[in-house]
N, C-alpha and C positions, 0 to 999 in steps of 0.2 A: 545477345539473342535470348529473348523471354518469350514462352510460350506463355499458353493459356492457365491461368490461376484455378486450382482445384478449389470448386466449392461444395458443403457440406449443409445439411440441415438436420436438427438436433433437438433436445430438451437437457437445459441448464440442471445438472442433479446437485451443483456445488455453487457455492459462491463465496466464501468465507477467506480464501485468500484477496491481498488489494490488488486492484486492477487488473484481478485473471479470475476466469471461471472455468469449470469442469463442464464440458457439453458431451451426453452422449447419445452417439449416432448409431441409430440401427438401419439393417441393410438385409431386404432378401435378397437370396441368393439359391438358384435353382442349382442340386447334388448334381454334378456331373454322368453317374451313373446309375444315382435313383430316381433320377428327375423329380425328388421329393424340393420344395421349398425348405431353406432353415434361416432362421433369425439369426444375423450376425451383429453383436453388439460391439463397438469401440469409443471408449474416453479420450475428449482432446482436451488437452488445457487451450485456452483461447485466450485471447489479450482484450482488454472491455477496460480502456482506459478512463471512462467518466463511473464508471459503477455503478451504472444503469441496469443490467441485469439482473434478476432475480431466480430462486429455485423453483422450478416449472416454466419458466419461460421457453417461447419455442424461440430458436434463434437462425441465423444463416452464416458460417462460418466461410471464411477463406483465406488461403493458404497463404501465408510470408515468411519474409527472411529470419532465423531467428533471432526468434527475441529474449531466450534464455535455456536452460538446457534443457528443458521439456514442450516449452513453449516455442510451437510455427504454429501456429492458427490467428488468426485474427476476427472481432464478432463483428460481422459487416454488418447485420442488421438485426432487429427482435421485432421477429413476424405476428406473435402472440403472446403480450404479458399478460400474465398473473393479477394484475395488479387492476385491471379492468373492472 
């Protein structure tokens, strides 16, 4: 039984390990009691088996089995290179 796959979108801050990069994801998030907005930032390691990504790339992450002990993400797609 597999539900629906958590997906992410991000900007590449790492790339220097092989076949994985560092994607991170920011997320508002409205204070429960201040109803102020605050920036929540999180680092995923993702798995970029061809090494197509680059730093500043915007990417589309999503979730899998893992793949090593830091590594569940996987880079589904790269929405905006750099490299343009």
């Amino acid at each position: 039984m597999t539900g629906a796959k958590k997906a992410r979108q991000g900007v590449v801050i790492s790339d220097k390990m092989d076949k994985t990069v560092v994607v991170l994801v920011e997320q508002l998030v409205q204070h429960p009691v201040y109803k102020k907005y605050i920036r929540r930032r999180k680092k995923y390691k993702a798995h970029d088996p061809e090494n197509h990504c680059r730093v500043g790339d915007r990417v589309s992450i999503v979730e899998t089995r893992p793949l090593s002990r830091e590594k569940r993400w996987r880079v589904q797609s790269i929405m905006r290179s750099t490299a343009e």
